[in-house]
C-alpha positions in Angstrom: 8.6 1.0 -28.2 10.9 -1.1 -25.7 10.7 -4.6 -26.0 9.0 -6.5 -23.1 10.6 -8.9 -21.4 8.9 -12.1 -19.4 9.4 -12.3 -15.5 10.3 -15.7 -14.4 8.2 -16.1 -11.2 10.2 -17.0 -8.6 8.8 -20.5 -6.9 9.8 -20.5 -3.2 11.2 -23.8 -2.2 9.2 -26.0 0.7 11.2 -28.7 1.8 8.7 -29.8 4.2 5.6 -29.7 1.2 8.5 -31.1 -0.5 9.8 -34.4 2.1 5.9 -35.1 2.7 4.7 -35.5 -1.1 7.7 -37.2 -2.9 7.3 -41.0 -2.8 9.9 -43.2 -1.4 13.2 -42.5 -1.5 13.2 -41.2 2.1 13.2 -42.3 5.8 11.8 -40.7 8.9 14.4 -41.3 11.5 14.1 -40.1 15.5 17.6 -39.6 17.3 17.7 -39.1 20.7 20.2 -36.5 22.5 24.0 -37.4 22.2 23.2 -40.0 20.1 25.3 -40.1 16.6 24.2 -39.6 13.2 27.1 -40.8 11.5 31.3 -40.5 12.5 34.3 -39.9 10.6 34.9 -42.9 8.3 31.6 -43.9 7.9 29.8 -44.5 4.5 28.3 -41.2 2.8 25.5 -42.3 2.1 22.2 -39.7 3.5 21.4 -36.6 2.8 19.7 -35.6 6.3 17.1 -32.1 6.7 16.5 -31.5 10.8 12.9 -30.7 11.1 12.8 -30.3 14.6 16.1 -30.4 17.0 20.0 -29.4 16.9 22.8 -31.5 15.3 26.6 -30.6 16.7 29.0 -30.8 13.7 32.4 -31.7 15.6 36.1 -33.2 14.2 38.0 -35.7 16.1 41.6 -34.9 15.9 44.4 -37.6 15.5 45.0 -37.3 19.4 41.4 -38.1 19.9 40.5 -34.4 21.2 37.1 -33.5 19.8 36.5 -30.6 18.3 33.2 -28.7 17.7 32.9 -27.0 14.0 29.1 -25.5 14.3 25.3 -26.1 15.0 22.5 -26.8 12.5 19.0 -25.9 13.5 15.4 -26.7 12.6 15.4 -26.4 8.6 19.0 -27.4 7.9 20.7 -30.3 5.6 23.5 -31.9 6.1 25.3 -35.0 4.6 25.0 -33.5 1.4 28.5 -34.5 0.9 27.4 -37.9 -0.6 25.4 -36.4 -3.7 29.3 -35.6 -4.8 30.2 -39.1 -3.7 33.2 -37.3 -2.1 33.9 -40.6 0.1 33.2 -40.5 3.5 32.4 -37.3 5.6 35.1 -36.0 8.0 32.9 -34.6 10.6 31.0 -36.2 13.2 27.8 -35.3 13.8 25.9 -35.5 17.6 22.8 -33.9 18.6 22.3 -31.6 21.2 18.6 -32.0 21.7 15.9 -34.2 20.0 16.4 -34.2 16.7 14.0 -35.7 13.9 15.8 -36.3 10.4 14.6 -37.4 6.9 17.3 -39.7 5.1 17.7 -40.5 1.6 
């Protein structure tokens, strides 16, 4: 007879049932369109999760020519960056519409 082996059942991550039931540690923030989350230099400090909204990743080169990298949607982190305590993030990051974020 074969031996039987145990199947781990997979748990499917909710980081909304997640962001609503853990206590503390977060902040409910509102931005409103164009305005920045954080810029190049600034402290790493926020892990951010867009629950409703777009955020524009952009660089700003030495010249001062700005660059857009990408777009994060509804159900994306970003600024995760600081759990590495890399130093500060390189990329600036705008919104292109409403955008409501949960920081650390």
């Amino acid at each position: 007879m074969a031996p039987v082996t145990a199947v781990k059942k997979r748990r499917n991550f909710n980081p909304q049932t997640f962001l609503s039931t853990i206590d503390g540690g977060r902040t409910i923030a509102t931005f409103t369109k164009k305005q920045r989350v954080f810029a190049q230099g600034d402290p790493s400090d926020a892990v951010f999760y867009i629950q409703k909204g777009k955020v524009r990743l952009s660089v700003l080169s030495k010249s001062g020519k700005e660059a857009t990298i990408g777009i994060l949607i509804e159900r994306a982190f970003f600024g995760e960056g600081c759990l590495t305590r890399t130093g500060p993030p390189d990329v600036l990051r705008k919104r292109n519409d409403r955008l409501h974020g949960v920081a650390n």
